[in-house]
C-alpha positions in Angstrom: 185.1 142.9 70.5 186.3 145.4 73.4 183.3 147.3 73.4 180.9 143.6 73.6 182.7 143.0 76.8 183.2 146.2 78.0 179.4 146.1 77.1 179.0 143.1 79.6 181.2 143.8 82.1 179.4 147.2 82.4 176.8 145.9 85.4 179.9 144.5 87.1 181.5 147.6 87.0 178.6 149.6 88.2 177.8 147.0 90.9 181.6 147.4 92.3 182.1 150.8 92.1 178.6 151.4 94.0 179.6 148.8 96.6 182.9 151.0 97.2 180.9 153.8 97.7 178.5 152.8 99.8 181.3 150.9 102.2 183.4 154.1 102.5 180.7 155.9 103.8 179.5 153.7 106.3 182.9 153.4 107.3 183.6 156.9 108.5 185.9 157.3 106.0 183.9 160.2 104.7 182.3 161.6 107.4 181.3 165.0 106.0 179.7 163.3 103.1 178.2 160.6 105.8 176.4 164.3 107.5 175.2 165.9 104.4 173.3 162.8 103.3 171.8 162.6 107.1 171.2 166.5 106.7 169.2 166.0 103.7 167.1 162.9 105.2 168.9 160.6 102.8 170.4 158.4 105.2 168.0 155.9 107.9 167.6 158.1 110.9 166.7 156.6 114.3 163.0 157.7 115.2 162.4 159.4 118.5 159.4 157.9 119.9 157.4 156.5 122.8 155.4 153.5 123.0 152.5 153.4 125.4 150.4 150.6 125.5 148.9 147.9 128.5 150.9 145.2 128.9 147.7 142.5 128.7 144.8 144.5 126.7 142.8 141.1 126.2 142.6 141.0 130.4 141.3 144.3 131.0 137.7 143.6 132.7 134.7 145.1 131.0 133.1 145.8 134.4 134.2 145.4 137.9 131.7 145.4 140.8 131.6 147.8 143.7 134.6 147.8 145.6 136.3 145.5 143.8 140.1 146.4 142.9 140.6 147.0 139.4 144.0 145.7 138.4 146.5 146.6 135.5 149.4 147.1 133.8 150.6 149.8 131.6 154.3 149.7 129.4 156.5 152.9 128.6 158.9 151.9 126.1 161.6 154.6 125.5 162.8 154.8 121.9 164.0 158.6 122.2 167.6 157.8 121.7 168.3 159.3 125.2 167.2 158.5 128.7 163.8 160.2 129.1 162.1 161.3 132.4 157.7 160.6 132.0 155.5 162.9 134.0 152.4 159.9 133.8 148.4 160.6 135.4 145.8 157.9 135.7 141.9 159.4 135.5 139.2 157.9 135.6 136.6 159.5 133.2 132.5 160.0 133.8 130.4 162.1 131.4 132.0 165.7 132.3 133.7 164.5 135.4 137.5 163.7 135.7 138.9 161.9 139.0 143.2 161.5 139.3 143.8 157.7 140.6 147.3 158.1 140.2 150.2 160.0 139.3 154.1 160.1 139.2 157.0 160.4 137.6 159.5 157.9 136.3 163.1 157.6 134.2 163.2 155.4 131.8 166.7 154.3 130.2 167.1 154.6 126.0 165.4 151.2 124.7 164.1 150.4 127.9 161.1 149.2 129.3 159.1 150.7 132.2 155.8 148.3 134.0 153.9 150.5 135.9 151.3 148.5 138.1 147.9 149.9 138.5 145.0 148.6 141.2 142.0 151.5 141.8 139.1 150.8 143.4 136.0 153.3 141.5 133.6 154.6 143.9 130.3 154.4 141.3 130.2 151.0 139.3 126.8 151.8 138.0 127.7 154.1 135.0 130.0 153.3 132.2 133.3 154.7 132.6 136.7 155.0 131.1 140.2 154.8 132.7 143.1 156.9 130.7 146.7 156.5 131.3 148.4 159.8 129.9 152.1 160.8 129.5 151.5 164.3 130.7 155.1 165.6 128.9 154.7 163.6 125.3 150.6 164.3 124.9 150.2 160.6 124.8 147.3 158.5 126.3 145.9 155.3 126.4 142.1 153.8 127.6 139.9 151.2 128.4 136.3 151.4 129.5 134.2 149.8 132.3 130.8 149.5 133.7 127.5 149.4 132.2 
């Protein structure tokens, strides 16, 4: 009779003694256990990253006519877990030929959001081309093309 609830309560038990467990760690309580698991990768670990993207893809003009400003927007969102400083170059791209529209540098706070405002005017319309926003320091870039 002991051993059929015993038998029953056994899930219970388990359940309770894992919920313990798990509480005291992500308590502090054991913190040297708390950095072996993140050591090991068992823990959730924040992901350093970068997101680069244009802030309204879907209203980026297939063609623009001859000296007619070309206007965008491009987003740096800063998921590095610290405050990161972007070394940023806008080209425009022809065949072989590479031309710098713009260029900077900007900090952008942990979780943060950075809208950086582009308007070029290209020289040649006649030829398809393609406009690249690069994060010089994080070898990330972005594009769009125009023209014919």
């Amino acid at each position: 009779m002991i051993q059929h609830v015993l038998f029953r309560c056994a899930p219970l038990l388990v359940g309770t003694i894992l919920f313990v467990g798990i509480l005291l760690l992500f308590t502090g309580e054991n913190a040297a256990l708390r950095q072996t698991l993140l050591a090991h990768a068992l823990l959730p670990q924040s992901e350093e990253t970068t997101e680069l993207y244009f802030d309204a893809p879907e209203q980026l003009p297939p063609s623009v006519s001859a000296h007619q400003a070309l206007h965008f927007t491009f987003v740096i969102h800063n998921l590095e877990t610290i405050d990161y400083q972007y070394t940023y170059a806008v080209m425009v791209v022809r065949g072989d030929t590479q031309s710098l529209l713009d260029h900077g540098t900007l900090v952008v706070k942990n979780g943060q959001y950075a809208f950086m405002g582009e308007q070029v005017a290209l020289k040649d319309v006649t030829h398809k081309q393609q406009i690249v926003v690069a994060l010089l320091n994080k070898k990330q870039s972005i594009d769009f093309w125009v023209g014919r």
